[in-house]
C-alpha positions as MATLAB code, in Angstrom:
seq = 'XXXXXXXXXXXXXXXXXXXXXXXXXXXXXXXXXXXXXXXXXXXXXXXXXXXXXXXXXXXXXXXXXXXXXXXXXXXXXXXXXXXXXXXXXXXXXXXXXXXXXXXXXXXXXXXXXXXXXXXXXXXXXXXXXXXXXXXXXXXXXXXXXXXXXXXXXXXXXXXXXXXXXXXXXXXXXXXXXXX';
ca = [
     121.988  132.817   19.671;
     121.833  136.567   19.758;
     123.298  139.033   22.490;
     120.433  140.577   23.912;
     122.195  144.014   24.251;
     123.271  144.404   20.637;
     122.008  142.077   18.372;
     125.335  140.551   17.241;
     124.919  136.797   16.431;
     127.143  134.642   19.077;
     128.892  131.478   18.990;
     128.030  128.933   20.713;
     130.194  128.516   24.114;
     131.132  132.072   24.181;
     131.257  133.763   27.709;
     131.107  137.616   26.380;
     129.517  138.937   23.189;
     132.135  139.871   20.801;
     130.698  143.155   20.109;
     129.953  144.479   22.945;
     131.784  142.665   25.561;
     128.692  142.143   27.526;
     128.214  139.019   29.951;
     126.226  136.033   28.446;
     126.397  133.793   31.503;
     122.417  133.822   32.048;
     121.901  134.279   28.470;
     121.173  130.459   27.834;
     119.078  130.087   30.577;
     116.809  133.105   29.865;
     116.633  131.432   26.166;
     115.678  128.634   27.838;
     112.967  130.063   29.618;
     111.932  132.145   26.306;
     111.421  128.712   24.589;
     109.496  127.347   27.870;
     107.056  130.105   27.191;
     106.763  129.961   23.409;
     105.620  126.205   23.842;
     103.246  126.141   26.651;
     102.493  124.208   29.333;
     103.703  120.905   27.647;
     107.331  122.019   27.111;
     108.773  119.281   29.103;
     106.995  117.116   26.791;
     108.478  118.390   24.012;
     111.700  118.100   25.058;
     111.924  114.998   26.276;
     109.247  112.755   23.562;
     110.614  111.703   20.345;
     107.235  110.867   19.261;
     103.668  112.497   18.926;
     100.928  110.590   18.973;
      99.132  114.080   18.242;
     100.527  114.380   14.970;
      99.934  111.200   14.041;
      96.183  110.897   14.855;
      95.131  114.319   14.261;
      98.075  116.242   11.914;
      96.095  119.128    9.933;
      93.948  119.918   13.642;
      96.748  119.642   15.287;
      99.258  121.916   13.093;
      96.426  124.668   13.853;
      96.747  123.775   17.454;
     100.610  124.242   17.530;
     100.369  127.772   15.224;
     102.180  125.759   12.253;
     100.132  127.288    9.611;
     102.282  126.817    6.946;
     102.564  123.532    7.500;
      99.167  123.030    8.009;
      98.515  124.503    4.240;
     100.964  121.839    3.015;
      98.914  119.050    4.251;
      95.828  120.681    3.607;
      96.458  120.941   -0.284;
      98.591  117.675   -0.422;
      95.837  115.068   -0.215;
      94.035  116.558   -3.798;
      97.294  115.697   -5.581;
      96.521  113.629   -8.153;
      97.696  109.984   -7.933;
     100.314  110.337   -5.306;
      99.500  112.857   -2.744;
      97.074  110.890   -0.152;
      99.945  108.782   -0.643;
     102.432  111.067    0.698;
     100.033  112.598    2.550;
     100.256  109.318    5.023;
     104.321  108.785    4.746;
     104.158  112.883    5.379;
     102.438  112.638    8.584;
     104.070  108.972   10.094;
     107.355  111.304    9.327;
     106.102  114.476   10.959;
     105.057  111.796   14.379;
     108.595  111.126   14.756;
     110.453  114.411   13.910;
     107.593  117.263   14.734;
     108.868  117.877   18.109;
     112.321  119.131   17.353;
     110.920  120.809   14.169;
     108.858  122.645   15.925;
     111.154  123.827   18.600;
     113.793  124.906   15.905;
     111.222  127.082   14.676;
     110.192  128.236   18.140;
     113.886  129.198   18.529;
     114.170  131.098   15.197;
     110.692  132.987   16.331;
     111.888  133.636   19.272;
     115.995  135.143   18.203;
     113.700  137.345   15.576;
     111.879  139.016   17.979;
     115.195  139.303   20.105;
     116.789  141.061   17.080;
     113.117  143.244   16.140;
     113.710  144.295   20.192;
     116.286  144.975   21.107;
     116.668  147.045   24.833;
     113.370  145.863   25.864;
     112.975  144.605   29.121;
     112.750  140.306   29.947;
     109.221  140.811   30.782;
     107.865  142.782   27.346;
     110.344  140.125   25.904;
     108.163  136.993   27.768;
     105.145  138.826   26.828;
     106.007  139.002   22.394;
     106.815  135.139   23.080;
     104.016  134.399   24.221;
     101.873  136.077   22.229;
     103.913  134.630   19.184;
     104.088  131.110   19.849;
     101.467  129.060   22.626;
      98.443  127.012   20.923;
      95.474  128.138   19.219;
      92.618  126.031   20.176;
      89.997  128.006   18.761;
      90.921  127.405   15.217;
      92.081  124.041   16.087;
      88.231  123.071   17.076;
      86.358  125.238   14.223;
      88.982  122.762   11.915;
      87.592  119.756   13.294;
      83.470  121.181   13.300;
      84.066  121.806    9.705;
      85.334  118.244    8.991;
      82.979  116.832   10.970;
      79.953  118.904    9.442;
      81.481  117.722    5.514;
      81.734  114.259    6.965;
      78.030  114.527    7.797;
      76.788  116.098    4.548;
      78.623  113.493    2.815;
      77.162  110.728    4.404;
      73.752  112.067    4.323;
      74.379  112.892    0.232;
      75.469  109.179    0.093;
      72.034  108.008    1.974;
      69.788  109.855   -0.631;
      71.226  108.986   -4.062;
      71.594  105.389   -2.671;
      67.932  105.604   -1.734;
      67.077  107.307   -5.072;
      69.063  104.423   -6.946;
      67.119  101.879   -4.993;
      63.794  103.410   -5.953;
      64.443  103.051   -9.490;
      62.201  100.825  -11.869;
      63.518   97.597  -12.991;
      63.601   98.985  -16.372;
      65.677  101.481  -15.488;
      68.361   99.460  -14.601;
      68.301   97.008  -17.672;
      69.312   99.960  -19.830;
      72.452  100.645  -17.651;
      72.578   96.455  -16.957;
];
């Protein structure tokens, strides 16, 4: 945690900044409500599920959802490993169902105590405001993630359809040289 006043880095428990001496009695709850407004609306979710179905079902769409973009790089690349990585790719994202929720609101906490220490003296309100702008979901990219997987799906499939058609069109004596 960081006093708001001076950007000194408290301990935890402490009643008065060490610094500066001033008062941290609402200081947790204004964190708190910093963190409530990073997340979203589905804060209380957050805090209180262990698991998410979300990132289990849908973890690269979803990762774009939640802002994780780094993340969402990692499992993006990890599947065109050779020989192991759709392998970890799987045990990755059964991991990230289970521990995704706290991960996520570490890093909402260390977003959130950097842009405490880039401003300091502003008021709670230009404070909610960087939050929010910082952290919240991104559906946009989100859904252009999914239209693009669904449009390579589809030209896949459709790719599939023609060579197998061309294959099937073949002469017989095309197929006893390769028989």
């Amino acid at each position: 945690m960081i006093c708001n006043n001076c950007g000194n880095n408290i301990v935890e428990g402490d009643k008065f900044c060490r610094n500066c001496g001033m008062s941290l009695k609402g200081e947790n709850n204004f964190d708190e409500e910093l963190l409530r407004v990073y997340v979203g609306k589905n804060y209380d979710k957050f805090v209180s599920r262990k698991f998410n179905v979300y990132m289990l079902m849908y973890p690269n769409a979803y990762m774009l959802y939640r802002k994780s973009y780094k993340y969402f790089i990692i499992l993006l690349v990890l599947p065109f490993v050779p020989l192991i990585g759709i392998m970890v790719y799987f045990v990755l994202t059964f991991i990230l169902a289970f521990s995704f929720n706290e991960m996520y609101l570490n890093e909402a906490r260390d977003a959130i105590n950097g842009i405490k220490q880039r401003n300091l003296g502003i008021s709670s309100d230009a404070l909610k405001e960087l939050v929010a702008n910082k952290g919240g979901t991104n559906l946009v990219a989100a859904i252009i993630y999914s239209l693009i997987v669904i449009c390579l799906s589809l030209l896949m499939l459709v790719a599939f359809y023609y060579v197998l058609w061309w294959l099937l069109r073949m002469p017989v004596s095309f197929w006893n040289v390769w028989i």
